[in-house]
Each structure stands twice: as structure tokens, then as C-alpha cells.
N, C-alpha and C positions, 0 to 999 in steps of 0.2 A: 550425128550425136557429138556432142562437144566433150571430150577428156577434160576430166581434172588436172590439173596441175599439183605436184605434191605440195606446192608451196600452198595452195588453196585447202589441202585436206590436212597441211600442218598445223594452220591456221586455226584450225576449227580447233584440234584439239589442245595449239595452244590456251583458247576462251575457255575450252569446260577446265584446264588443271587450272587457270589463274584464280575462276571462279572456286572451284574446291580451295584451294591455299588459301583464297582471301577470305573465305569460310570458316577456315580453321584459324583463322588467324583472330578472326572475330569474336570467334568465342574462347578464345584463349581467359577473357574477363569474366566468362562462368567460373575460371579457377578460383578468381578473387572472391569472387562471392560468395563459393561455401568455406574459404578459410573465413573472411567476414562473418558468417554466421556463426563458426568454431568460437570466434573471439569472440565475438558478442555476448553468445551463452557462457564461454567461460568466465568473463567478467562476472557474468549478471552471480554465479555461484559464490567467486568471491566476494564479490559486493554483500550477498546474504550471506555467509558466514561471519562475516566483521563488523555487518549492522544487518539482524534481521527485521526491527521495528521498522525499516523502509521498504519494507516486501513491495507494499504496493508501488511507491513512486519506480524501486528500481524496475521493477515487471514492465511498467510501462512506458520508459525509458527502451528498453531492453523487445520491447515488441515495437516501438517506433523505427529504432535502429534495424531490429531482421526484417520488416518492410521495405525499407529501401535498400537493404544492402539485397535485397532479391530481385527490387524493381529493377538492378543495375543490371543482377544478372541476365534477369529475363530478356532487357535491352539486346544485351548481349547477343544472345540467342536468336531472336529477333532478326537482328543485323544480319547474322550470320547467315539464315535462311535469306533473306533477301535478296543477299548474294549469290548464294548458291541459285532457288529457283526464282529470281526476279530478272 
């Protein structure tokens, strides 16, 4: 039977931590994205308090924006897992 070599079993568990950090590092842009939706909604508040005759356009304005500020996040997430188990 052939021994390991510690450099071979260090190895190994250098790939799973680079994998976990480059996971965490990936969804670091989940952060971005629920501040993104903080702002988002809070515009859209101010926006209807200083015109609310634009309820409608700013709503949908305001649901375009947390669409993709989520898609980004999701991305995110995404990538991340990729990393982690791909």
C-alpha cells in the first residue's frame, strides 16, 4: 500500500478552504443587493410622499428596479454555490 504524503493530504484540504473563501467571497454581492432593495423601497416612499398622483408609474419603476437588483443577487448566490459544489 502506498502512504500519503502530507503534501498530498494538504493539498486536498487546501481545494476545499479555497473553494469555501471563493464562496464567501461570492456572495459577498448578496449584501449589495438587499441594501439595493432598502433603497429602492425607500425612494419609491419618498417619491409618494412628494408626488402621489404618480403612484402608478413610480410602482413600476420601483418593481423594475427590485427585479434586478435581486437577479444580481441571486447571480450571486449562484456563483457562489458553484464554487462551493461544482
Amino acid at each position: 500500500m502506498k502512504e500519503q504524503t502530507p503534501v498530498a493530504v494538504f493539498g486536498q484540504y487546501n481545494v476545499t478552504a479555497a473553494k469555501q473563501i471563493g464562496a464567501g467571497l461570492a456572495t459577498i454581492g448578496m449584501t449589495g443587493a438587499g441594501v439595493g432593495v432598502g433603497v429602492i423601497f425607500g425612494m419609491l416612499v419618498l417619491g409618494l410622499s412628494r408626488n402621489p398622483e404618480m403612484e402608478a408609474l413610480l410602482f413600476r419603476y420601483t418593481m423594475l428596479g427590485f427585479a434586478i437588483t435581486e437577479a444580481i443577487g441571486l447571480l450571486c448566490l449562484i456563483v457562489g454555490l458553484i464554487i462551493l459544489y461544482g
